[in-house]
Structure formats: C-alpha cells, structure tokens
DOZATI-50025 format. One record per residue (C-alpha): residue number from 1; x, y, z; residue in one letter. Coordinates in steps of 0.1 Angstrom, whole numbers, plus 5000, padded with zeros to 4 digits. Each point is the difference from the previous one (the first is absolute). Example, Ala and Ser with C-alpha at 12.3 -4.5 7.8 and 13.67 -1.06 7.14 Angstrom:
r num:1 | px:5123 | py:4955 | pz:5078 | residu:a .
r num:2 | px:5014 | py:5034 | pz:4993 | residu:s .
This chain:
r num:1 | px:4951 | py:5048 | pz:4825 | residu:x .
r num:2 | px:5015 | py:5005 | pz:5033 | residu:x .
r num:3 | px:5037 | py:5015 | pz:4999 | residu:x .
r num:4 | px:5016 | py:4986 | pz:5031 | residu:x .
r num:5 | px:5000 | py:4966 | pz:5021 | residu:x .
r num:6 | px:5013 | py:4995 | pz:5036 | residu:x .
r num:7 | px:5012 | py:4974 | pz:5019 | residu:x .
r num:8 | px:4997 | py:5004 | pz:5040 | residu:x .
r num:9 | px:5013 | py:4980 | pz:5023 | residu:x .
r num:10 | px:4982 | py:5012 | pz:5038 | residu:x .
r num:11 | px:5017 | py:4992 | pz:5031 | residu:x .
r num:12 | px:4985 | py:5017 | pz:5029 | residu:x .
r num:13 | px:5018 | py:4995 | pz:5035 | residu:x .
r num:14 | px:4980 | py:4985 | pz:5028 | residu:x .
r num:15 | px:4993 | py:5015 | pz:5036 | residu:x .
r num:16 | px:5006 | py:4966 | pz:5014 | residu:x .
r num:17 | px:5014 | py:4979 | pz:4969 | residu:x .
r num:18 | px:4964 | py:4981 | pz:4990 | residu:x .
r num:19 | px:4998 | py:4990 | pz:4968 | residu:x .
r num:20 | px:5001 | py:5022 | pz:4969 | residu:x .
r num:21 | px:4974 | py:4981 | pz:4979 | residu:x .
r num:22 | px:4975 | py:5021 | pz:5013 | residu:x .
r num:23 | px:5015 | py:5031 | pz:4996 | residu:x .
r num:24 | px:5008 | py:4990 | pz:4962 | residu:x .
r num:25 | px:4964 | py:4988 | pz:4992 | residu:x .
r num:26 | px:4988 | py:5027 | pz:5010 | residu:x .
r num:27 | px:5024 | py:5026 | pz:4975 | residu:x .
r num:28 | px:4992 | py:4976 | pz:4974 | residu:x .
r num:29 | px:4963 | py:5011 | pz:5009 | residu:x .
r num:30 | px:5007 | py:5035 | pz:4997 | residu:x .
r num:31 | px:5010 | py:4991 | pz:4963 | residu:x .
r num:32 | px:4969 | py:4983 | pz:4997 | residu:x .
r num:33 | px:4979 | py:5027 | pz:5009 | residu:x .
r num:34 | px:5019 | py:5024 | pz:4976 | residu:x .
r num:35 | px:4984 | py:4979 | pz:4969 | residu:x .
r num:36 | px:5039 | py:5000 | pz:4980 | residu:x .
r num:37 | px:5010 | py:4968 | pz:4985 | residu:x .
r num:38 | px:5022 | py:4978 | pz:5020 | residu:x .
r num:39 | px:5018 | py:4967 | pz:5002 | residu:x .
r num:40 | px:5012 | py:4986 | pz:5038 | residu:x .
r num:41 | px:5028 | py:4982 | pz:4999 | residu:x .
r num:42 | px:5022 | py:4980 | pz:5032 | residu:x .
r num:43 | px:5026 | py:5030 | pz:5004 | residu:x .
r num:44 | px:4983 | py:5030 | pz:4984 | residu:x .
r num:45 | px:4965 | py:5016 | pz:4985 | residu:x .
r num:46 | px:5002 | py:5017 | pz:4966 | residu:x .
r num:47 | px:4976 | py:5025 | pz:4992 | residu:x .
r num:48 | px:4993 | py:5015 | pz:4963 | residu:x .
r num:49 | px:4988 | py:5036 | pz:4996 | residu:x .
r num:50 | px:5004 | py:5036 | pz:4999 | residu:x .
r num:51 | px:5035 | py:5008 | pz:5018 | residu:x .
r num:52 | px:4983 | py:5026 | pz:5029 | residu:x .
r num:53 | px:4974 | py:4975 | pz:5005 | residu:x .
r num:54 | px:5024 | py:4974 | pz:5006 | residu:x .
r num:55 | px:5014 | py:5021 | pz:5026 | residu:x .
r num:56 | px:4974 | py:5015 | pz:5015 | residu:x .
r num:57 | px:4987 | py:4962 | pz:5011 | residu:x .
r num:58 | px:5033 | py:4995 | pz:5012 | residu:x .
r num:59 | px:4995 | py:5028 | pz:5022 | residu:x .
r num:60 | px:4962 | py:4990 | pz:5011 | residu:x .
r num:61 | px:5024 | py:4960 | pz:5004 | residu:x .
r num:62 | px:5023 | py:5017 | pz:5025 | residu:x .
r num:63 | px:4972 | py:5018 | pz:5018 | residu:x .
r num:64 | px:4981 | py:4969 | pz:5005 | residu:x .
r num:65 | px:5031 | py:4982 | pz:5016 | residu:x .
r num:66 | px:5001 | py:5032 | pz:5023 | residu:x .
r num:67 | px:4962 | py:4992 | pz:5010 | residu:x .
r num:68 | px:5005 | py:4966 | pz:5002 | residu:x .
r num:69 | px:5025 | py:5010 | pz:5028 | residu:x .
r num:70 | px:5032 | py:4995 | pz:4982 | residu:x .
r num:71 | px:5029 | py:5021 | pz:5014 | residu:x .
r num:72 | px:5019 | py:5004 | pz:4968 | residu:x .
r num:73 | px:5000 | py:4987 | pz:4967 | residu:x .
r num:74 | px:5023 | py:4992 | pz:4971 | residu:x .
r num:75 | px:4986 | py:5002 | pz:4965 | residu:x .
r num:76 | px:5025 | py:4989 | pz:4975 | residu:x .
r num:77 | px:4986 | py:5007 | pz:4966 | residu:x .
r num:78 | px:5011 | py:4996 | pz:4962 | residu:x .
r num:79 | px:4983 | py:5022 | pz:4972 | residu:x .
r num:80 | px:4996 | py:4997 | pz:4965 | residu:x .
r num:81 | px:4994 | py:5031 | pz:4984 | residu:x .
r num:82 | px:4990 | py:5000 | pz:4964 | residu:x .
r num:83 | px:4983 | py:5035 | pz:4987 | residu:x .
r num:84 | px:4987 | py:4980 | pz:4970 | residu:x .
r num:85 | px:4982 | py:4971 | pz:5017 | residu:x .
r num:86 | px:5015 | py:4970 | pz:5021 | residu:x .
r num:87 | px:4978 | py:4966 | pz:5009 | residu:x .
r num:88 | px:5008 | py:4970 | pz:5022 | residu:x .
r num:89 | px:4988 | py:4981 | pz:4977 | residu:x .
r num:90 | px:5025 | py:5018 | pz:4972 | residu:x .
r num:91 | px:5027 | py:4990 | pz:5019 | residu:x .
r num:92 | px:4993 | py:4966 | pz:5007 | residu:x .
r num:93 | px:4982 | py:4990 | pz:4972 | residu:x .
r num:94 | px:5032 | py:4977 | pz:4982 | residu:x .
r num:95 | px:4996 | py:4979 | pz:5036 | residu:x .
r num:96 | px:4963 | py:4994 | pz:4996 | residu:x .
C-alpha cells in the first residue's frame, strides 16, 4: 500500500498570458505517464503513492512547464504522509 498522497495545484506563468489549460493538461500528462493512481479534480490533482515518487513527478511537472515555455511556476501542494498505508479511497470512502 502506498504511504503518501499529494495534492498539486500547477500554475505556470505565461510569456504572453495565453491560456493555462494547456500548460495544466499537459502536467496532468506527466502524471499519466508515471503510471501512479490519480483522481483530477476542478482546483487540484491528488496522487496516491510512495512519498519520493510523488515528488519526483512533481519535479518532472515543473520541468515540463519549463519546456512548455513557462517562465515560472507555483506548485502549491498538500501531503499526507502515512508510514503504515494511506488510500484515497480510505479517506473518502464514508462519502461514497
């Protein structure tokens, strides 16, 4: 069982203020691509798994944004650590 989820919220700057849409869909890709469970909602993605895995995507997030063009970026991030197993669908599981 995984021991950490985290939430990311992704807001990369524009050169010329287009749209971020792009930019996020493609940071959502890059969490794709890592093959870790996931959920997408409207203000934030939550990610379930190991706790330097979690990060290191968020890394490989930010470093797409830079390819992308992107300036700067601001990650704001929650984390739930739990050395003895924690779940999305643990924690939600009473809403369900």
């Amino acid at each position: 069982m995984a021991n950490s989820l985290l939430s990311i919220q992704i807001i990369p700057k524009t050169k010329n203020g287009e749209d971020v849409i792009p930019y996020v869909d493609a940071a959502i890709a890059v969490i794709e691509e890592s093959g870790v469970k996931y959920v997408v909602n409207p203000l934030e993605t939550t990610m379930e798994g190991e706790l330097s895995d979690l990060f290191a995507i968020v890394e490989k997030m930010n470093e797409k944004m830079v390819e992308l063009g992107s300036p700067s970026i601001i990650s704001q991030v929650k984390v739930l650590y739990k050395p003895d197993g924690a779940s999305m669908d643990q924690l939600t599981e009473k809403y369900r």
